[in-house]
N, C-alpha and C positions, 0 to 999 in steps of 0.2 A: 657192317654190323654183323655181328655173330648170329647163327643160331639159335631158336631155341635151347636145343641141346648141347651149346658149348656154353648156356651162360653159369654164371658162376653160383654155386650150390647155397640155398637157405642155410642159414648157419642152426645147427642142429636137426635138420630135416634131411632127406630126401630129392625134393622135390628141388624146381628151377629157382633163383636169387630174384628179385624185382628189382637186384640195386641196379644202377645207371648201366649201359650199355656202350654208351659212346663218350668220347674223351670230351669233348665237349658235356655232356650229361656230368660227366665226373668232374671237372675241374671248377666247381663250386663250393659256397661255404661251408655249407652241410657235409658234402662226401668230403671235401678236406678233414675235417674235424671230427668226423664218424659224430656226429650228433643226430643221427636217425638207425633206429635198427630196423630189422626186416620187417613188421608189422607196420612201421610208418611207410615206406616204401609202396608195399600193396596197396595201404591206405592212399597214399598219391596219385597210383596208378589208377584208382575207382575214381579219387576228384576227377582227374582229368578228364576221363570220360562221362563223368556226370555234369561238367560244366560243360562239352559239347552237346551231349544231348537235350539239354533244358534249354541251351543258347545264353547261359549265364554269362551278361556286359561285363559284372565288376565282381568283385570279393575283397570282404571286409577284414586286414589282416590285425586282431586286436590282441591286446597284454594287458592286467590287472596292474596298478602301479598300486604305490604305497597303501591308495585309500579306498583301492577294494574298484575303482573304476575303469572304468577301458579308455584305453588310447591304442591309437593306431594310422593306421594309412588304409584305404579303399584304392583298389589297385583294377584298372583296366582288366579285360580276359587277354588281352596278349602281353600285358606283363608278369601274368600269374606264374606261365613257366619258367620265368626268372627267378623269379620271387622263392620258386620252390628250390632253385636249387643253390640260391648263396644268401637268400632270408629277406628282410627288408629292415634296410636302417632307419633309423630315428635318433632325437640329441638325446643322451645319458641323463641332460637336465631334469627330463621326464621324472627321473625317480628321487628326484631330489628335491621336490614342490612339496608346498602347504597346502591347504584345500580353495586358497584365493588363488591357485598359480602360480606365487613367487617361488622363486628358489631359494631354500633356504642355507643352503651351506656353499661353497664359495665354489667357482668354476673358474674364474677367470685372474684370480690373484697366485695361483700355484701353489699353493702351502692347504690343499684338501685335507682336513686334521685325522679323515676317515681310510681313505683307501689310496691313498698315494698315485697321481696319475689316471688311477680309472676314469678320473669325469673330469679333468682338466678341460678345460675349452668348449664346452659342453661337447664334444667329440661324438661319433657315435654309437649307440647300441647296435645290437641286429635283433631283430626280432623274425626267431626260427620256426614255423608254422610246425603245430602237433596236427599231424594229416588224420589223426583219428577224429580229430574234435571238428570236422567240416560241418556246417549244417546250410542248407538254401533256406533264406528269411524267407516265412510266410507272406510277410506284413511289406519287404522292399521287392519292387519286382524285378525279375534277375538278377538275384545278387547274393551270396554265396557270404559265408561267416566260420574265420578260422581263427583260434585261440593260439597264441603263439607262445613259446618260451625265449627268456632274454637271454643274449649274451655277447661278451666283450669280441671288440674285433678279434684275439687270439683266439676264438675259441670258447674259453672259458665261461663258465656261467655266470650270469650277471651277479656283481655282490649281491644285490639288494632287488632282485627279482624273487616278489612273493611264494608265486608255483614252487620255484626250485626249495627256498628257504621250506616250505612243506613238504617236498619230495625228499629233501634230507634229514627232516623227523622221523618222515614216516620209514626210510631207511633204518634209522638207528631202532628204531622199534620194530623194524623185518627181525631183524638181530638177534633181537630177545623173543624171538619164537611169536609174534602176535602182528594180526592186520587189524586198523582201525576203518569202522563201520560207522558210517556219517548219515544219518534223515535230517531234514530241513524242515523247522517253520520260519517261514516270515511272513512277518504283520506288518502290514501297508497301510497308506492312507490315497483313494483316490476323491479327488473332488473336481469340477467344474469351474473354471476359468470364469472368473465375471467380466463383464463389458472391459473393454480394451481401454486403458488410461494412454497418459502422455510416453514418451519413453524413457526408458530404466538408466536412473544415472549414473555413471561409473564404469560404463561399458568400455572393457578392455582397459582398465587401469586394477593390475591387481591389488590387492590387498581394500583395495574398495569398492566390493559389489554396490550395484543400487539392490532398491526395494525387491522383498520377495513377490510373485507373482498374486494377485489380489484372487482369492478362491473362493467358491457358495461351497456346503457340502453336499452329499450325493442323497444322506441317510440320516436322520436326527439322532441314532445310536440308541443305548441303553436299550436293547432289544436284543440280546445276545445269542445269536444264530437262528433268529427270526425268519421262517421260511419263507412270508410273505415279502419281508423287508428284501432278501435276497432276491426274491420276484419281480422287485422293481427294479432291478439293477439288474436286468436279465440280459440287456446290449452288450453292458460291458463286461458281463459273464461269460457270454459267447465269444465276445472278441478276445480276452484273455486266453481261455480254454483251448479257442483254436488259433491262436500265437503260440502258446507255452507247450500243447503236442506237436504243433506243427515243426516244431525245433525237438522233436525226439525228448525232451523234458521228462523226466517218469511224474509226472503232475498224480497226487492222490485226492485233491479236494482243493475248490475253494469255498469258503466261508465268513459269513457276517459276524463281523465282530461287534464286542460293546460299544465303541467309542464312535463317535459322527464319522460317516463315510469311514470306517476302520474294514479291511478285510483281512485274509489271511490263504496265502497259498501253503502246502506239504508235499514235497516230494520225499517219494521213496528211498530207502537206506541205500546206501552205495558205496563204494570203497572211497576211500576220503578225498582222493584227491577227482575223481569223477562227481561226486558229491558238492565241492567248492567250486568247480565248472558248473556243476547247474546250477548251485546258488546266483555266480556271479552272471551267469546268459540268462537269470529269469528276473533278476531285478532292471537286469538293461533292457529286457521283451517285455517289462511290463509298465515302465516308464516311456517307451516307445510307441507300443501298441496306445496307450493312453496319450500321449501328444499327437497323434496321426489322427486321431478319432474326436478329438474335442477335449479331453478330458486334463488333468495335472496330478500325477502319478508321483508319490515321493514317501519316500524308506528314513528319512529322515524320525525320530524316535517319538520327541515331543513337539509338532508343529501346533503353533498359534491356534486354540479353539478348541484344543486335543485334552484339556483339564482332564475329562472322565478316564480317560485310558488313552495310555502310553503303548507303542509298537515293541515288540520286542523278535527275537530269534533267539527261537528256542534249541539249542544244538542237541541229538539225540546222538549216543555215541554206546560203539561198544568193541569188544576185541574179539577175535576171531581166532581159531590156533591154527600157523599156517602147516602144522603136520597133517589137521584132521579135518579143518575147513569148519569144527565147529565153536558154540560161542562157549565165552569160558567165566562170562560174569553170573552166570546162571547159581542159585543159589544153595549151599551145603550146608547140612548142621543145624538148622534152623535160622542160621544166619539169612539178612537182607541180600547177600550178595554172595559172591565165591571167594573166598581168600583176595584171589588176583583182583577183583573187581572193590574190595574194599580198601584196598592198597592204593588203587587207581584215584576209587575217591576220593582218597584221602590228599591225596597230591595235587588235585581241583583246589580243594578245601585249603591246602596249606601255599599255595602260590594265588588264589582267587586274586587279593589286591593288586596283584604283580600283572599279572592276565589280564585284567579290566585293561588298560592301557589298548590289547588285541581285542577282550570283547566288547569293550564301551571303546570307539577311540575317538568319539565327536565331543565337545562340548556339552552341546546340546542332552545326549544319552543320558547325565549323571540325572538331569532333571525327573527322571525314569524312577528313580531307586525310593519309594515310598511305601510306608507301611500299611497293609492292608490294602494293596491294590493288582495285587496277583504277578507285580514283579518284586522281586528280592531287595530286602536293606539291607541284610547284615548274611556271613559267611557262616551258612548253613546248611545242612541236608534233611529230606526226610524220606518218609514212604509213599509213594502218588499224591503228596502235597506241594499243591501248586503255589503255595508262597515263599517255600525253600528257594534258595540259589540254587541246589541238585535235588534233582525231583527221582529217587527210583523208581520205573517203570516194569511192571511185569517181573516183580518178585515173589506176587502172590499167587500161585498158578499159572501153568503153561508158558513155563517158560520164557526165554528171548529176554533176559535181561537187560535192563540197558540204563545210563544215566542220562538224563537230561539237564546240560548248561543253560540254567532259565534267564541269567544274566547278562546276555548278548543284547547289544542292539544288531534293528535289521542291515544298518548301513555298514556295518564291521566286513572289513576286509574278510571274503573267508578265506583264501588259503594262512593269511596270520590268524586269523580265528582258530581255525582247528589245529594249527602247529600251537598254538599256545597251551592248549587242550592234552597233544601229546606232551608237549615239554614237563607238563603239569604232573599228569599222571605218570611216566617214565618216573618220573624221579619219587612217586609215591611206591610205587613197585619196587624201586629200586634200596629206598631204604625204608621199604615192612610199615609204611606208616598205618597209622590207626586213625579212622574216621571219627571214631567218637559215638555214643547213643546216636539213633536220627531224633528230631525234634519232630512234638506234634503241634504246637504253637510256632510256628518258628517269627511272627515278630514279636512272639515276647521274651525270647532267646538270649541268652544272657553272653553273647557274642561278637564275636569283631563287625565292626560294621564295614560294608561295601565303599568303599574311597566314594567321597560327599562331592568331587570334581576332577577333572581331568588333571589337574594340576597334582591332586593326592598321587592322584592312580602313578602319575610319573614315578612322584618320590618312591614310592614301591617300589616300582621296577626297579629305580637304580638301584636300590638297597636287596636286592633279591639276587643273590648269584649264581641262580641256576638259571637262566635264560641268558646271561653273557656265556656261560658253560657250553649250556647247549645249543646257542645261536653262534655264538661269536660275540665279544666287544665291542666291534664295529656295527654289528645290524643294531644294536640295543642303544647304542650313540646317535646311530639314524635315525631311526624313530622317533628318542625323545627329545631328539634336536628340532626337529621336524614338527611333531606338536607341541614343543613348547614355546615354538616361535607362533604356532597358534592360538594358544595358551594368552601368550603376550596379547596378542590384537585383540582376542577376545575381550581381556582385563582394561586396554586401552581403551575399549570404545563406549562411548557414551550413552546407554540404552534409554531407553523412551520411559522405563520406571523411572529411573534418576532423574531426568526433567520431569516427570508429573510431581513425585515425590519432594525434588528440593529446591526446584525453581524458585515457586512462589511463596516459601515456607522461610527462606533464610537468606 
């Protein structure tokens, strides 16, 4: 082994390299590939010795797939040094599931209509640990949590890996001189498991779950940020609170919502792609921390009970200029917003129907879109009104302008959430659009209405040629292959209205 002082130089530094030292160290998939720079490196060099010194068993190596969830592998502490330095594989199928598990587009017939080869045989991915994103779970004991990036055994980044697909937005908007600045709301529902029934039928047959899990709620609601009410839920305050810092989270608040057991966590603005990282590690911390504890935790939009108020994620968004580090939506002329930032909204505004697809992509979500209920029906904006689809924030004094996408649901994938967001706005920048007056009624707005179902939302997309543009032809064929083989089951299946309604009637 070399020296300290013969190893090989930080690239733009000074100072010593952290890259591998020994030929063994090097002859893995990462340093073949150059798929780590000097910052992941160090970042390595700390894991390691923080899983010695804690005595961390295992670490949890996970990736967001198409629906915003985690999959992965949990890897012993002696095979983590492996793991670091050629990734950990997994089948390609992964990314090619519907939200029941099946896979929907072919793997084993040869003729992939998408990407030629890449997922033949369900073969494998790798999944290549970002050493920045390590955290030790508060909640698992020894056990260590790494967010990983995908990619094809060459090398290459995975087609149809989320992260990347946002990392290459948010590149194209490096470009145009701007960073995108991401705060988080999500609205949850936690409730209480009632007495334990027979078992759930359909277990491990996809495409047919059994029954959802039988729930009491926590809160009878319509008490909106009731201080007492939050008082009684003080257990599972603390246990959130301390899971969601104890994962470094920038957590700002949480709070009681209107609806039965409804609450709401807000973390702080962040660069976008750090931002979709705490989205997606606080809805997994906080479905977890709540099945550890007794409780059933779920981001899903309109569940069963949920009449009064629907969940939503609310995206707060803004640009940055990366010559001056300052924000540029802040407002001139007496305008709501700055030039660049009413350009931006306006390309929200003119792809919204296309977007829902990325900000609603459940079923379930369209149920959300109702008038007079503090979420959005129709494609609109206004000024701190909360019933716009874009709500501007902080244009009325001091600064920090910012929009607010009120049309999310919380289960939306964020890294396609927010690349949808830039896709949107890039292209309003790009060609000078005009947002229009804002509205102060906005459901009596004489406007496009928000896609009424998932099925709408599709037809949009395909019909909108700026995200084949700026994605590719192939992510946008993903997707709505993908949901609309969901789409299908959903239309398929026989719901419990339908039998009450036409059983006995006809």
């Amino acid at each position: 082994m070399r020296s300290a002082d013969e190893r090989p130089r930080a690239e733009g530094g000074d100072g010593p390299s952290a890259r591998p030292l020994t030929s063994a160290e090097a002859d893995g998939f990462v340093e073949r590939y150059g798929l780590w720079d000097e910052r992941q490196y160090v970042a390595a060099g700390h894991v390691r010795r923080v899983i010695d010194e804690l005595g961390l068993d295992r670490v949890r190596f996970s990736f967001a797939d198409q629906h915003g969830v985690l999959r992965g592998k949990t890897l012993t502490r002696e095979a983590v040094p492996g793991a670091l330095r050629s990734g950990v594989t997994a089948p390609s199928s992964l990314l090619l599931k519907d939200t029941s598990g099946q896979t929907v587009l072919p793997v084993f017939s040869g003729d992939d209509p998408l990407v030629p080869g890449r997922f033949a045989g369900a073969g494998d991915i790798v999944l290549v640990p970002d050493m920045t994103t390590f955290r030790v779970l508060p909640w698992a004991e020894r056990t260590g949590w790494i967010l990983c990036d995908v990619h094809h055994p060459d090398g290459t980044p995975a087609a149809f890996c989320p992260r990347g697909l946002l990392r290459g937005r948010l590149d194209a908007l490096a470009e145009t001189g701007y960073d995108l600045m991401v705060g988080v709301e999500l609205e949850f529902h936690v409730y209480r498991p009632a007495a334990p029934g027979p078992a759930r039928a359909g277990v491990g047959r996809p495409g047919a779950p059994g029954p959802a899990p039988e729930v009491e709620p926590l809160s009878s609601g319509a008490q909106l940020l009731h201080e007492e009410g939050l008082d009684r839920l003080d257990e599972l305050v603390d246990l959130l609170h301390g899971g969601l810092t104890g994962l470094d989270l920038p957590l700002r608040s949480l709070e009681l919502e209107f609806g039965p057991s409804q609450l709401e966590l807000t973390l702080d603005a962040r660069d976008a792609v750090r931002a979709a990282d705490d989205a997606l590690l606080a809805r997994a911390a906080v479905r977890q921390i709540c099945r550890r504890n007794g409780y059933h935790a779920t981001f899903m939009s309109r569940p069963a009970g949920a009449e009064t108020a629907s969940t939503g994620w609310h995206l707060h968004q803004s640009l940055r200029s990366r010559t001056t580090g300052e924000a540029v939506f802040d407002p001139v002329d007496g305008q709501a917003l700055s030039p660049v930032g009413l350009h931006y909204l306006a390309g929200l505004l003119e792809h919204a129907p296309a977007a829902t697809v990325f900000t609603t992509p459940t079923v379930n979500g369209y149920k959300r879109y109702l008038p007079m209920s503090l979420a959005p029906d129709r494609v609109v904006w206004g000024i701190d009104n909360k019933g716009a689809m874009v709500r501007v924030v902080g244009a009325q004094g001091g600064g920090g302008a910012r929009l607010e996408n009120r049309s999310g649901e919380p289960a939306a994938n964020p890294y396609l959430y927010i690349a949808s967001q830039v896709v949107s706005g890039m292209d309003g920048m790009a060609r000078r659009l005009d947002p229009g007056p804002p509205v102060a009624d906005p459901y009596a707005a004489e406007a496009r209405a928000l896609p009424g179902s998932l099925g709408q939302a599709l037809d949009a997309l395909d019909a909108d040629p700026v995200f084949a543009e700026a994605l590719g032809q192939d992510v946008v064929s993903w997707i709505t292959t993908i949901k609309r083989a969901e789409f299908a089951r959903y239309l398929a299946y026989v719901s419990d209205w339908e039998q009450r309604e036409y059983f006995d009637l006809v």
